[in-house]
BALOBA-1460 file (C-alpha; in Angstrom, 3 decimals):
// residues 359
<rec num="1" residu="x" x="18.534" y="-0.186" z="10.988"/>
<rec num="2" residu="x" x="16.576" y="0.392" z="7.940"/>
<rec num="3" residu="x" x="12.817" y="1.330" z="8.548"/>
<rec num="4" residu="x" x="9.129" y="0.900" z="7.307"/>
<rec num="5" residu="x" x="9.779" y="2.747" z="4.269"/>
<rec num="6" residu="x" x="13.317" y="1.341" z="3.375"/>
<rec num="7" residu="x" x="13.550" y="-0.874" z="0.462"/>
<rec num="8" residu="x" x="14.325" y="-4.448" z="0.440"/>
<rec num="9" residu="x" x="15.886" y="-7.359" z="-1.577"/>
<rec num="10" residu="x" x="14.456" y="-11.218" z="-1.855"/>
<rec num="11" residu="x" x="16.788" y="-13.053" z="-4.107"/>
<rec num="12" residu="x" x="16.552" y="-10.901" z="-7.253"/>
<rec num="13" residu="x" x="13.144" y="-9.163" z="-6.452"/>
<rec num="14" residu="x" x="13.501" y="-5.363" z="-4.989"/>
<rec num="15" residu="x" x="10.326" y="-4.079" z="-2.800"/>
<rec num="16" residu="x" x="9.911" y="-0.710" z="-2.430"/>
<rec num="17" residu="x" x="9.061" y="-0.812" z="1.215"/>
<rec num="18" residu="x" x="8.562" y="-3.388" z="4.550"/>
<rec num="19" residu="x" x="4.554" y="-2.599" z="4.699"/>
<rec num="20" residu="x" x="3.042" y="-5.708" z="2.553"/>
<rec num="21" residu="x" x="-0.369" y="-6.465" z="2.137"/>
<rec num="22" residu="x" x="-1.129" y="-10.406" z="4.053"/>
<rec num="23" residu="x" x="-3.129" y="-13.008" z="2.021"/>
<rec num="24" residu="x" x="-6.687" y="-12.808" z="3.007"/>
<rec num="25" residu="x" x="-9.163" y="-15.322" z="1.750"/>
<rec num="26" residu="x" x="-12.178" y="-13.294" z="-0.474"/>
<rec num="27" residu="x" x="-14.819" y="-15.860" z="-1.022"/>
<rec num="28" residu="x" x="-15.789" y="-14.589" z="-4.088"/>
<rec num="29" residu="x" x="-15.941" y="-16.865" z="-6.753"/>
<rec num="30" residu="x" x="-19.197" y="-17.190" z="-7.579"/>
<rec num="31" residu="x" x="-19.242" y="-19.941" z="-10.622"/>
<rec num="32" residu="x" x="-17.383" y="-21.813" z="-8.196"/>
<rec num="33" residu="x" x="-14.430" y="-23.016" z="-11.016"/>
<rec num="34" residu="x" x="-11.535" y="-21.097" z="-8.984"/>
<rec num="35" residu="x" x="-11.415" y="-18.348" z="-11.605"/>
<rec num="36" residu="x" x="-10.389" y="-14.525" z="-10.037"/>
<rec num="37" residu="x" x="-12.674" y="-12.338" z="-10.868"/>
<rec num="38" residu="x" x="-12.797" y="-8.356" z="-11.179"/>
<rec num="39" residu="x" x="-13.248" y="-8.274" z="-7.342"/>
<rec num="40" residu="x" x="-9.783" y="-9.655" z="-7.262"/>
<rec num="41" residu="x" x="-8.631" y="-7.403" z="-9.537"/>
<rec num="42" residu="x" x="-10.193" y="-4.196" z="-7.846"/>
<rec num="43" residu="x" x="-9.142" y="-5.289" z="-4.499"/>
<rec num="44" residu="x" x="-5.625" y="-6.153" z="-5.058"/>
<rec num="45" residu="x" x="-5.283" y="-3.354" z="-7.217"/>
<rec num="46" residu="x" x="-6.276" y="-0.588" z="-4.609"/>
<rec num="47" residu="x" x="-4.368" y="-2.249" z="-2.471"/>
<rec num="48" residu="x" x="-1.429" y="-1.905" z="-4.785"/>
<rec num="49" residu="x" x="-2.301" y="1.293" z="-5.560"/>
<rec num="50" residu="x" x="-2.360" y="2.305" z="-2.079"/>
<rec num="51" residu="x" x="1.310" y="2.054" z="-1.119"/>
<rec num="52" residu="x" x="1.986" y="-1.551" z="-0.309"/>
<rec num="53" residu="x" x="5.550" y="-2.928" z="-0.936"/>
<rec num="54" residu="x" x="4.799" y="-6.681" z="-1.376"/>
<rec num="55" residu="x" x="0.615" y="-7.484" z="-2.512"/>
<rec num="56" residu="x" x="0.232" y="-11.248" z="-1.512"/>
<rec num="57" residu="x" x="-3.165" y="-12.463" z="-3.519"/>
<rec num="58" residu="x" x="-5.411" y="-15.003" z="-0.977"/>
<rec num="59" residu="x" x="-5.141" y="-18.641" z="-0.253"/>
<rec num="60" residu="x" x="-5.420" y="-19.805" z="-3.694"/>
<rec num="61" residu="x" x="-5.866" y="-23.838" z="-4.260"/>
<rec num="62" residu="x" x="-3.494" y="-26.504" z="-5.636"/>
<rec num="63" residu="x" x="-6.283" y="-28.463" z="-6.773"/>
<rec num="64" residu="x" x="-9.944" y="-28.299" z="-6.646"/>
<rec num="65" residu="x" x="-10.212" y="-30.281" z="-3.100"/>
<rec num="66" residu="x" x="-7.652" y="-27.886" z="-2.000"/>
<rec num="67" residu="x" x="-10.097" y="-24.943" z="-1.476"/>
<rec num="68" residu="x" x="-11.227" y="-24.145" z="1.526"/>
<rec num="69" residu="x" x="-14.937" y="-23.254" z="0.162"/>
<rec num="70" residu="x" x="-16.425" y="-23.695" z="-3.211"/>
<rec num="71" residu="x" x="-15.674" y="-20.130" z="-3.392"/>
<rec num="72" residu="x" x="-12.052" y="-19.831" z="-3.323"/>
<rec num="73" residu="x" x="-9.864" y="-19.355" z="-6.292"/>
<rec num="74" residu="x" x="-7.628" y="-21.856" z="-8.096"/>
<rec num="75" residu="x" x="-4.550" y="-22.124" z="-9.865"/>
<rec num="76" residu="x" x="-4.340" y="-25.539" z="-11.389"/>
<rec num="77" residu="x" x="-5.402" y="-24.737" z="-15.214"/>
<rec num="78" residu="x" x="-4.474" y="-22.870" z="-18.254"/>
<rec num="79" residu="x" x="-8.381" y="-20.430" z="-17.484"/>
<rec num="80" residu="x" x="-7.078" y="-19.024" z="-13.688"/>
<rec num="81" residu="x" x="-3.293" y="-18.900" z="-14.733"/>
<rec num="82" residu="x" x="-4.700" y="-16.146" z="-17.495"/>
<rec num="83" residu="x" x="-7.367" y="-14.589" z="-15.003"/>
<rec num="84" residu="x" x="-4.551" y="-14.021" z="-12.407"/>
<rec num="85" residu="x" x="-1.813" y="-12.559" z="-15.295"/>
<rec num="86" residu="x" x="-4.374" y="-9.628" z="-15.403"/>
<rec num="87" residu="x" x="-4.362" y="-9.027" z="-11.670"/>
<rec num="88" residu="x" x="-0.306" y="-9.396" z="-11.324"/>
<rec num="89" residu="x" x="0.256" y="-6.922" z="-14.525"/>
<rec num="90" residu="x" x="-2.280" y="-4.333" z="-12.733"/>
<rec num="91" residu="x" x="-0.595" y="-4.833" z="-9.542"/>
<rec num="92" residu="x" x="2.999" y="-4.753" z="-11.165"/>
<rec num="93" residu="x" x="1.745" y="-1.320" z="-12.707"/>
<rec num="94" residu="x" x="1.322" y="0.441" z="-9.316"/>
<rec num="95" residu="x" x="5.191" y="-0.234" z="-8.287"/>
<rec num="96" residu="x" x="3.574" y="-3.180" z="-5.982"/>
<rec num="97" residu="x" x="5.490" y="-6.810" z="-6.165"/>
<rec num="98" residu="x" x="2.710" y="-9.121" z="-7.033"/>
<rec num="99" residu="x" x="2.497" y="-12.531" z="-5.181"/>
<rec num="100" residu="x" x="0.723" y="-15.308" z="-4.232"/>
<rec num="101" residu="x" x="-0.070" y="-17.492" z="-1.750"/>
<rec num="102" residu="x" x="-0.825" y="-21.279" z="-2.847"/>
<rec num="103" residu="x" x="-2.803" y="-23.785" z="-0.211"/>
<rec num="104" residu="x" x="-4.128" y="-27.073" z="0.376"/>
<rec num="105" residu="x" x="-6.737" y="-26.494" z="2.936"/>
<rec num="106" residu="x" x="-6.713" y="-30.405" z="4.256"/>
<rec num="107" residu="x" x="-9.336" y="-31.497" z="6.969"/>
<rec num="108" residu="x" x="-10.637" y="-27.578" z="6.813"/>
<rec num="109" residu="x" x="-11.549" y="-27.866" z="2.870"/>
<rec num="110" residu="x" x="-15.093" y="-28.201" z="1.665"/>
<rec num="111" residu="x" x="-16.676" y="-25.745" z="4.424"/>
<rec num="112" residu="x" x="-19.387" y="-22.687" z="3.584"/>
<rec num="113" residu="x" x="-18.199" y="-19.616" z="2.858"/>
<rec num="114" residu="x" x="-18.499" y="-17.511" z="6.013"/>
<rec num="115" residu="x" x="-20.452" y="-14.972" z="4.351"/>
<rec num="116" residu="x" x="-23.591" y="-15.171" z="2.307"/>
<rec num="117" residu="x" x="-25.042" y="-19.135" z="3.968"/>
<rec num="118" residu="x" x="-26.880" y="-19.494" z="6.624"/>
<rec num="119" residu="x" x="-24.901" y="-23.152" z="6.949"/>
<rec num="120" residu="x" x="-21.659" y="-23.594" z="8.745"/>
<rec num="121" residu="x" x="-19.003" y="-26.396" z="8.624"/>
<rec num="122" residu="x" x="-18.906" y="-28.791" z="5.914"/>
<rec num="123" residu="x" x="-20.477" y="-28.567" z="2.921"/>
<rec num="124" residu="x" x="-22.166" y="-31.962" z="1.503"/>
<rec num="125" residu="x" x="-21.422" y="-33.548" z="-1.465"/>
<rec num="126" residu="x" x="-25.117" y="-33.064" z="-2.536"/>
<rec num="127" residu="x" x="-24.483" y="-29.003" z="-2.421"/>
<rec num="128" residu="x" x="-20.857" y="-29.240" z="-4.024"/>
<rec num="129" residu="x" x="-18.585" y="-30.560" z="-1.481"/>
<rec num="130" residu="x" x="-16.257" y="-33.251" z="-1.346"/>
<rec num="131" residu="x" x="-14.441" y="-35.738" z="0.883"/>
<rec num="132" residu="x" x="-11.426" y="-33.992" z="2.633"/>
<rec num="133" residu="x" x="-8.030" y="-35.163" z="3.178"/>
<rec num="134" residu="x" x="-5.688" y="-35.189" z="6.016"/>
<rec num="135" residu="x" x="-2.465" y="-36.339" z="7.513"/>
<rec num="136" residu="x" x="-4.956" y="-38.391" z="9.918"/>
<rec num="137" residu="x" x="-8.079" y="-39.101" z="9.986"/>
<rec num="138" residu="x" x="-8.949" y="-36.241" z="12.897"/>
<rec num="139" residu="x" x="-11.498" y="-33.919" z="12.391"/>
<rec num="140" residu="x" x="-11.482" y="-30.482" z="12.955"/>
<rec num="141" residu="x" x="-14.143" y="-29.557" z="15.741"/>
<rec num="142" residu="x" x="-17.525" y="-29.382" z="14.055"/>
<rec num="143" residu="x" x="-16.353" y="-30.401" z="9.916"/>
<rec num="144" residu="x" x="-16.618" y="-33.806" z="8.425"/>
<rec num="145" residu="x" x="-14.187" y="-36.520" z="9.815"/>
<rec num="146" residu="x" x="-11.470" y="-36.315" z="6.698"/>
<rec num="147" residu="x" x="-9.718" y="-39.024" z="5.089"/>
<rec num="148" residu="x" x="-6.504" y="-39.985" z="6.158"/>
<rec num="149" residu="x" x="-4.082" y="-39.597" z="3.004"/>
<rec num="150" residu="x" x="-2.082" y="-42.480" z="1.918"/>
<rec num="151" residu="x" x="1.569" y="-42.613" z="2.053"/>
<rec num="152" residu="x" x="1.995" y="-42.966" z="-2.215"/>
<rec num="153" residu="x" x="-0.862" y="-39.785" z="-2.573"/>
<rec num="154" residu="x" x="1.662" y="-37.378" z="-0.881"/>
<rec num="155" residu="x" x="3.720" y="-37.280" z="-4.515"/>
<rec num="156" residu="x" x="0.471" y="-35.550" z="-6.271"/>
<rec num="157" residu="x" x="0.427" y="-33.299" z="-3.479"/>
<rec num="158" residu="x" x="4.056" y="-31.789" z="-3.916"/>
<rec num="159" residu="x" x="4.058" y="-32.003" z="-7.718"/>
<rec num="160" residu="x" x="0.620" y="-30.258" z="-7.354"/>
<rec num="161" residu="x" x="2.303" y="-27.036" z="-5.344"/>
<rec num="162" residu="x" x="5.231" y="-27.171" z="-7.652"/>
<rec num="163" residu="x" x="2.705" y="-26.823" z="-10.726"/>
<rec num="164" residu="x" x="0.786" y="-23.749" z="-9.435"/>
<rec num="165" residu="x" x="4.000" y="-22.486" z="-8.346"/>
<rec num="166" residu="x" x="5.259" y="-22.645" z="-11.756"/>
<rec num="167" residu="x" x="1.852" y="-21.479" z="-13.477"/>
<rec num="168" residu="x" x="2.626" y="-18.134" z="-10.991"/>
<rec num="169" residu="x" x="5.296" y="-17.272" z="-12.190"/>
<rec num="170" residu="x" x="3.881" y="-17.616" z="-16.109"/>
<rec num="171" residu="x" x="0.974" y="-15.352" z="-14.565"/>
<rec num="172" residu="x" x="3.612" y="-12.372" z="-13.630"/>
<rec num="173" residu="x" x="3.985" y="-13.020" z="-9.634"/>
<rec num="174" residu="x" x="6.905" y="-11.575" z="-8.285"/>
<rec num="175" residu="x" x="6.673" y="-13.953" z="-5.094"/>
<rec num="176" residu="x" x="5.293" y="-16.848" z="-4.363"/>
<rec num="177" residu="x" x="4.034" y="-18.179" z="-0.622"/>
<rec num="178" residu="x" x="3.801" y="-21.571" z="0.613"/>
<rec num="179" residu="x" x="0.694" y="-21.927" z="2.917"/>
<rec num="180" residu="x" x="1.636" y="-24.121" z="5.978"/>
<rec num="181" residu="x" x="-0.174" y="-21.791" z="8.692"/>
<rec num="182" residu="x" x="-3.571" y="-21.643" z="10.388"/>
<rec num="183" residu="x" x="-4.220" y="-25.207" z="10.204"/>
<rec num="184" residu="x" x="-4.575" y="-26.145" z="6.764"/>
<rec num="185" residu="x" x="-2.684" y="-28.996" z="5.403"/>
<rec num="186" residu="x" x="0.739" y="-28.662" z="5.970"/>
<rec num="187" residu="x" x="0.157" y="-27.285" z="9.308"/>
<rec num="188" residu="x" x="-1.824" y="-30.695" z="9.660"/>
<rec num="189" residu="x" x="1.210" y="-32.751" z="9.216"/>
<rec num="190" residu="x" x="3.577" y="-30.618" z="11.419"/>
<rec num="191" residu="x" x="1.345" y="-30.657" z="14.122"/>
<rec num="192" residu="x" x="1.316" y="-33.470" z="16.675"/>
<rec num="193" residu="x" x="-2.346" y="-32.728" z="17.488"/>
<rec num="194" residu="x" x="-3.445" y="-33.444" z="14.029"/>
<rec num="195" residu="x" x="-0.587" y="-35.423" z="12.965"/>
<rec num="196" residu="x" x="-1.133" y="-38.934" z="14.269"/>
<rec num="197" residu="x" x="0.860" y="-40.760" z="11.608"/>
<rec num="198" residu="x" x="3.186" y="-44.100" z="12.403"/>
<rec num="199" residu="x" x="4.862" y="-43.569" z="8.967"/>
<rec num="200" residu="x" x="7.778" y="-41.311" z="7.415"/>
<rec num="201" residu="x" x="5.140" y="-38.290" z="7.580"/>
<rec num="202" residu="x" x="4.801" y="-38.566" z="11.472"/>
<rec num="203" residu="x" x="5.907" y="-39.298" z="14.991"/>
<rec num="204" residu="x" x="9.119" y="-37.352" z="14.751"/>
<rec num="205" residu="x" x="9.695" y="-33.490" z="14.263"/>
<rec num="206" residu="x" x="11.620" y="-34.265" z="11.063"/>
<rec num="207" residu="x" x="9.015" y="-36.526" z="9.917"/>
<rec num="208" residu="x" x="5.964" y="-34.005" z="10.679"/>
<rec num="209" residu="x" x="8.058" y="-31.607" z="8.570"/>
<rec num="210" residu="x" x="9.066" y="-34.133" z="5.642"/>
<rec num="211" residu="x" x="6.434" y="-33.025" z="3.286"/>
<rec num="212" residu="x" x="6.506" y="-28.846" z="3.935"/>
<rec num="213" residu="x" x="10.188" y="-29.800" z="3.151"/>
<rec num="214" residu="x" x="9.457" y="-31.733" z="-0.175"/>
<rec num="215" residu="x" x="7.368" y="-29.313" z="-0.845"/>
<rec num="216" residu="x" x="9.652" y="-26.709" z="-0.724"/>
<rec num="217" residu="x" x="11.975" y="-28.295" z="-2.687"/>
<rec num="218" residu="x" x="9.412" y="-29.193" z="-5.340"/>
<rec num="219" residu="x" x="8.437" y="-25.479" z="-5.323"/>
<rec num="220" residu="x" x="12.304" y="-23.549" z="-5.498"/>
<rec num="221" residu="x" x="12.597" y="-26.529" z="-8.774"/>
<rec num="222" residu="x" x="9.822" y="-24.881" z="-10.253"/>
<rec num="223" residu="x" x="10.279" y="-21.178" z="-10.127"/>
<rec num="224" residu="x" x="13.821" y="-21.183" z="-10.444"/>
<rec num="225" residu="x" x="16.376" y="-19.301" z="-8.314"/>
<rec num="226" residu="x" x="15.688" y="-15.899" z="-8.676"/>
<rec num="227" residu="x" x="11.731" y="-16.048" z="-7.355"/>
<rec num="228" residu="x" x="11.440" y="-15.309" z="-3.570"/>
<rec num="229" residu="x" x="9.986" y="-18.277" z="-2.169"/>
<rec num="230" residu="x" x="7.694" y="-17.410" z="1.354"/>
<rec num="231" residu="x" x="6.584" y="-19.797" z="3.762"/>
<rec num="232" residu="x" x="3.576" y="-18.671" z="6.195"/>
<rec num="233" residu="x" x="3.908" y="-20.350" z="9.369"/>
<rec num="234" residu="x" x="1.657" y="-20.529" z="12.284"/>
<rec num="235" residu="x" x="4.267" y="-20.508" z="15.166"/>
<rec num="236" residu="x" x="2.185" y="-22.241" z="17.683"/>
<rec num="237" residu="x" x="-1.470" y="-23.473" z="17.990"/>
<rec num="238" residu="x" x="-1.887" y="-21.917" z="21.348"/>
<rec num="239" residu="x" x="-2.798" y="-25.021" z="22.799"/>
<rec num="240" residu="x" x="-1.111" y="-27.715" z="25.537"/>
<rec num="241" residu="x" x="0.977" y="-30.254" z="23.226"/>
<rec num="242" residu="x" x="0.968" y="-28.725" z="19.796"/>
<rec num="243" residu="x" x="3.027" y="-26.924" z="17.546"/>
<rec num="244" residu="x" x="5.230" y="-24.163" z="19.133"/>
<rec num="245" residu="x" x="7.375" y="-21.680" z="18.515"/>
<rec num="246" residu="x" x="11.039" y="-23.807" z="19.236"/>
<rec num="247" residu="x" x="9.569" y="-26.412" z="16.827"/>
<rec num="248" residu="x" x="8.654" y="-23.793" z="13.771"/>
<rec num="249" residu="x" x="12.558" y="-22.230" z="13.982"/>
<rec num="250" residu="x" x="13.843" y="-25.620" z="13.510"/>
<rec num="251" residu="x" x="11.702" y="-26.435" z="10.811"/>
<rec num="252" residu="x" x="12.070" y="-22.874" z="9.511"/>
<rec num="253" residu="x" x="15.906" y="-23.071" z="9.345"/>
<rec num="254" residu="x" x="15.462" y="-26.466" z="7.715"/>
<rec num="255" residu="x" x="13.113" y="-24.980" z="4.901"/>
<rec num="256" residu="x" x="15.665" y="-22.254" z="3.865"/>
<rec num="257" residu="x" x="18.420" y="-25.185" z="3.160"/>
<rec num="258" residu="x" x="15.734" y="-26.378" z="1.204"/>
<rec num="259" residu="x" x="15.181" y="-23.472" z="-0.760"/>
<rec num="260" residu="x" x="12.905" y="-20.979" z="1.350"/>
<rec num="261" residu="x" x="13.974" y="-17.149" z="1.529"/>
<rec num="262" residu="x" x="11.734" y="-15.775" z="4.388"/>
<rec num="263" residu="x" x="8.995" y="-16.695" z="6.425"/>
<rec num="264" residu="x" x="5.407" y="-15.190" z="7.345"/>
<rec num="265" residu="x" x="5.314" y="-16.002" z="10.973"/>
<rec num="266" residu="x" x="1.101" y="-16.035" z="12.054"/>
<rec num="267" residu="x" x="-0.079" y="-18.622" z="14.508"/>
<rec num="268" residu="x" x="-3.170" y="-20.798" z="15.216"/>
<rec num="269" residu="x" x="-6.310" y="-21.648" z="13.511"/>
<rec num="270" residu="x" x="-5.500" y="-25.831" z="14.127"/>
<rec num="271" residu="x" x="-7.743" y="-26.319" z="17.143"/>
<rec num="272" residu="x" x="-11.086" y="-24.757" z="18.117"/>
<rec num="273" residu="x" x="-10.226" y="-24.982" z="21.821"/>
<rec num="274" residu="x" x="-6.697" y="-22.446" z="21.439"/>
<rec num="275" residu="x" x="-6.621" y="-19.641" z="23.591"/>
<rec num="276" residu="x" x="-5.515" y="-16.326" z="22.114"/>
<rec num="277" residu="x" x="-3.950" y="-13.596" z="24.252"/>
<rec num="278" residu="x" x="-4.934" y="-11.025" z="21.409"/>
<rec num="279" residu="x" x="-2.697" y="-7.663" z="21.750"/>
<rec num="280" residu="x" x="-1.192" y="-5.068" z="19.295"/>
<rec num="281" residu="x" x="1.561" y="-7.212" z="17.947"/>
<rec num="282" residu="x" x="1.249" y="-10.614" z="19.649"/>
<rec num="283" residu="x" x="2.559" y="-12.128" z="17.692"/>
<rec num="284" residu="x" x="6.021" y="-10.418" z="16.973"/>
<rec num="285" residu="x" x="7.847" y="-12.162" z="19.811"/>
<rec num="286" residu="x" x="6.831" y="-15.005" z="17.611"/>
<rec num="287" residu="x" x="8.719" y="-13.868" z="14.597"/>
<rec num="288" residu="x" x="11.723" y="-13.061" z="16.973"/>
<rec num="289" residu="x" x="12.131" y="-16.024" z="17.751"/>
<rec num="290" residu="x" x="12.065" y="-17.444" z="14.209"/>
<rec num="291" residu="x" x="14.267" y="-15.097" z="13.679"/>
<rec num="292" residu="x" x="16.807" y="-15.954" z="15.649"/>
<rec num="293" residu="x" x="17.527" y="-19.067" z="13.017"/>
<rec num="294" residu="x" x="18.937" y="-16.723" z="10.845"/>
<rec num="295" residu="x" x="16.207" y="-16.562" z="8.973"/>
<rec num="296" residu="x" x="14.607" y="-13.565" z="7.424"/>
<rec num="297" residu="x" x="10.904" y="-13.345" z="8.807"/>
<rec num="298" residu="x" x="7.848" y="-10.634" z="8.492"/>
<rec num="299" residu="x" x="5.540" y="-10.124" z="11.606"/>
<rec num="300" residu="x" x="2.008" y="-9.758" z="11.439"/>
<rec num="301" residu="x" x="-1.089" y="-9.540" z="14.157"/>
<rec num="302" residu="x" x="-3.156" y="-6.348" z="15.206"/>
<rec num="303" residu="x" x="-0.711" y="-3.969" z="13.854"/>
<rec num="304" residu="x" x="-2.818" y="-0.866" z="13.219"/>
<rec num="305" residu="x" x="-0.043" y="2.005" z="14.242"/>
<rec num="306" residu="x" x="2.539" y="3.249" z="11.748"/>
<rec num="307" residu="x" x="4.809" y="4.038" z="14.788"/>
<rec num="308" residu="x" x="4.354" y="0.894" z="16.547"/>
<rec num="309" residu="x" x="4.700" y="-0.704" z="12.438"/>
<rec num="310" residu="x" x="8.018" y="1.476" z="12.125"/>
<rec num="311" residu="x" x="9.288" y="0.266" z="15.517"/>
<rec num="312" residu="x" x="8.969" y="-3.321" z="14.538"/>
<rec num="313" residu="x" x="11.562" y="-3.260" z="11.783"/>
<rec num="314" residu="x" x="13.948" y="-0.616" z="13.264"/>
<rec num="315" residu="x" x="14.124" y="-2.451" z="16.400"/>
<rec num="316" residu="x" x="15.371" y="-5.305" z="14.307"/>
<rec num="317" residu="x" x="12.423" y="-7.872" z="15.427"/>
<rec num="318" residu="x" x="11.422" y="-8.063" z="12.091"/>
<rec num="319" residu="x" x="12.254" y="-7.240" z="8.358"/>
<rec num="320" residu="x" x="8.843" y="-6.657" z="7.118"/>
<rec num="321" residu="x" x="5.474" y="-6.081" z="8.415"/>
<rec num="322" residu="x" x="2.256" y="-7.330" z="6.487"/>
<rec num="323" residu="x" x="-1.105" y="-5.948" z="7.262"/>
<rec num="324" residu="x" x="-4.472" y="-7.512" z="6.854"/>
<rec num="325" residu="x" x="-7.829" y="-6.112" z="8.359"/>
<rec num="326" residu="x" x="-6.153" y="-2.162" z="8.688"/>
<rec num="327" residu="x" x="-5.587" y="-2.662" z="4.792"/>
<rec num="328" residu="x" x="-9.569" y="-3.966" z="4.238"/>
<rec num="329" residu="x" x="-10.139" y="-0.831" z="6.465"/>
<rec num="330" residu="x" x="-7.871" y="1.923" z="4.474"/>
<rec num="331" residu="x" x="-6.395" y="0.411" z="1.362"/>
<rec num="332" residu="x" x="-4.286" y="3.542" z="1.215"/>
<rec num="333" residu="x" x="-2.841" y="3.211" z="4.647"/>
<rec num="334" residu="x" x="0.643" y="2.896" z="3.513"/>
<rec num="335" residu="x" x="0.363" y="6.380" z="1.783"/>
<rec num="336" residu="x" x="-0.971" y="7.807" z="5.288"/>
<rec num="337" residu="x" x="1.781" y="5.768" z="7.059"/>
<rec num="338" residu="x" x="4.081" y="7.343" z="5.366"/>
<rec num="339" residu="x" x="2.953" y="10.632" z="5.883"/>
<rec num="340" residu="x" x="2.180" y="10.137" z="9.734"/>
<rec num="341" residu="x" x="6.284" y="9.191" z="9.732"/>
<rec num="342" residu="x" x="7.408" y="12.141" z="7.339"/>
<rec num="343" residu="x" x="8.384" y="9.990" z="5.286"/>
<rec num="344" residu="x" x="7.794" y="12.081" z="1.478"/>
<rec num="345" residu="x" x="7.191" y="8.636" z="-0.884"/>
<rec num="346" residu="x" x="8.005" y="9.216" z="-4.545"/>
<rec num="347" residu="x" x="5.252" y="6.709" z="-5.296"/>
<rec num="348" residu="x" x="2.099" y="8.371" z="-5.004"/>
<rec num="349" residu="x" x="-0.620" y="7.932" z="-7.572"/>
<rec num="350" residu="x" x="-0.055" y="10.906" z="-9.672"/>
<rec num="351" residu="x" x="-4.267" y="10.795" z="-10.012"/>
<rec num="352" residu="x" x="-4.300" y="11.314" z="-5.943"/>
<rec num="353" residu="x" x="-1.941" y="13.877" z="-5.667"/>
<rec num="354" residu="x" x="-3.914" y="16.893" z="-4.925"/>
<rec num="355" residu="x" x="-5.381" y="14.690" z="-1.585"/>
<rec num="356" residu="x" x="-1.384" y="14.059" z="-0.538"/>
<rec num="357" residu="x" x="-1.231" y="16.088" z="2.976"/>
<rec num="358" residu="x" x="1.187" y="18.489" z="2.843"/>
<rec num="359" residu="x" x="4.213" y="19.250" z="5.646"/>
C-alpha cells in the first residue's frame, strides 16, 4: 500500500503526496465584495510552501447570498477570478496542486463573522445582510428563519456552481470541490431534518440528492474531463433521524456516475443539538465506509500524528488525509511529517534548507 508521502493521480492531475491542506473559512475580506486578499495569498502560500500535496482555498461563494458572512470570498466575477489566479500561480510555484472549494451556505448565510463582532447569528439587512435561502423554510437554531427556495430557482443555483467552477479553472486551480458538508446548502437538501420538501427535491433519498447530482453534472460540463472534481460530504449529522453514513455512500456512488472523482468525507455542522464523540480520527470509519462504494475518499478529523496520518492510508482506510487546525498550527508540518517518517522529500524550499533536520 502506498503511504503518506506516495504520489497520487486524480484524472490527469498528479499530487505529490496524500497530506492536503482542508478548506478552512478565513473571514477576511474586509471591503466585503468577495475579493482574496494578500492574507489569502500568504496563507495559502505557506501552506503550499510547507509541504502540502493538494492546497484546497476556503468556502468560497457562488453568488453573493452564498457567503456565509459578509466576509467570505467570492467567485462569481471577472475582479475575484483575477485575485484568485495570483494565489493558484503562487501556490502552483511551490509544487502544491491549487484548488478550491465553491459553496452556497443556504439557511447558515448572512451570519457575523466569528471573529472581530461582538454579534452572533444573523446579520440584518440594515448592517449588510440579506434574506437566506433554503430547501425549507427551517431555521437553523438561533439564525433568521430562511426562505424556502422555489422549485424553478434551483436552475440559477446549478448554473451558478458550474460558472465559478469554470471561472476556477481560468484562475489556475488544479481541483475543484463541491461543498455539500457541514450543513450548508446542499447538505440542506440531503438532509431529512432540514429537507422538508413534497416536491422532486425531497421526500425520497434520490430526491434529497437530485440537486448535489445536477450539480455535479453542471460542474464536470464546465471544467471538462481532465479537472478532478471533489465533493466534501458530511457523513452524518450526529443526530436521531438525519443524514448518515449508509445514505452518503449511496449518494456518493451516485455522484461519481455523475462525474465526481473523490470525496472529502467530514460530518455535522446541520443541527445545533448533534452530539460529537470527538477522538483522533473519528471520523475515518466514516470515510471507510464511503469507501466501500468504490469510491476514492480522503479522511479528515483531529489528525495531529504523522504515524497515526501514515497509518490511515497504508492501512487502506483512506487515500488521502487533509489537515486543518495542525496546518493553522505548523504550516510546515508536512516537511516535519516527513522527517518524523524518514521519509527524505525532494521538495524542500531550497530557502529553508539549512533548518531541514538531518538523519
Amino acid at each position: 500500500m502506498p503511504g503518506l508521502f506516495d504520489p497520487i493521480s486524480v484524472r490527469s492531475t498528479d499530487i505529490r503526496n496524500r497530506l492536503w491542506v482542508a478548506p478552512m473559512c478565513q473571514y477576511s475580506v474586509p471591503e466585503r465584495d468577495g475579493v482574496p486578499t494578500d492574507w489569502h495569498l500568504v496563507h495559502l502560500g505557506a501552506l503550499a510552501r510547507g509541504g502540502a500535496g493538494l492546497v484546497i482555498a476556503e468556502a468560497t461563494a457562488i453568488s453573493p447570498d452564498a457567503r456565509i458572512t459578509p466576509q467570505d470570498t467570492g467567485l462569481w466575477n471577472d475582479e475575484q477570478e483575477a485575485a484568485w489566479a495570483r494565489i493558484a500561480a503562487f501556490v502552483r510555484s511551490q509544487g502544491a496542486v491549487p484548488g478550491i472549494q465553491l459553496a452556497h451556505a443556504g439557511r447558515k448565510a448572512s451570519t457575523f463573522a466569528p471573529w472581530g463582532f461582538d454579534q452572533h447569528g444573523t446579520v440584518p439587512p440594515d448592517d449588510g445582510g440579506w434574506q437566506t435561502v433554503a430547501p425549507s423554510a427551517v431555521a437553523f437554531d438561533g439564525y433568521a428563519v430562511p426562505r424556502a427556495l422555489d422549485v424553478d430557482e434551483l436552475p440559477a443555483i446549478v448554473r451558478g456552481f458550474a460558472d465559478a467552477a469554470r471561472r476556477a479553472v481560468r484562475a489556475g486551480f488544479g481541483v475543484v470541490e463541491l461543498h455539500a458538508a457541514h450543513g450548508y446548502l446542499l447538505h440542506q437538501f440531503l438532509s431529512p431534518l432540514s429537507n422538508l420538501r413534497d416536491d422532486a427535491y425531497g421526500g425520497s433519498l434520490e430526491n434529497r440528492a437530485r440537486l448535489l447530482l445536477e450539480a455535479v453534472r453542471g460542474m464536470r460540463e464546465a471544467v471538462g474531463d481532465d479537472v478532478p472534481l471533489l465533493v466534501r460530504f458530511s457523513a452524518t449529522d450526529w443526530a436521531e433521524g438525519g443524514w448518515d453514513a449508509e445514505q452518503t455512500a449511496t449518494v456518493a456512488a451516485w455522484a461519481r456516475e455523475a462525474g465526481a472523482d473523490l470525496f472529502d468525507v467530514s460530518s455535522g455542522g446541520l443541527v445545533a443539538h448533534q452530539s460529537i464523540p470527538l477522538s483522533p480520527g473519528y471520523q475515518v470509519p466514516l470515510a471507510e465506509r464511503v469507501s466501500e462504494e468504490d469510491v476514492e475518499v480522503s479522511a479528515v478529523g483531529l489528525i495531529t500524528d504523522p504515524a497515526h496520518a501514515d497509518d490511515i492510508i497504508r492501512s487502506g482506510r483512506a487515500d488521502a488525509v487533509m489537515m486543518g487546525r495542525e496546518l493553522l498550527r505548523d504550516p510546515h508540518f508536512p516537511l516535519r511529517a516527513a522527517a518524523a517518517l524518514g521519509v527524505d522529500l525532494p521538495y524542500w524550499p531550497p530557502q529553508y534548507l539549512r533548518a531541514k533536520p538531518r538523519p
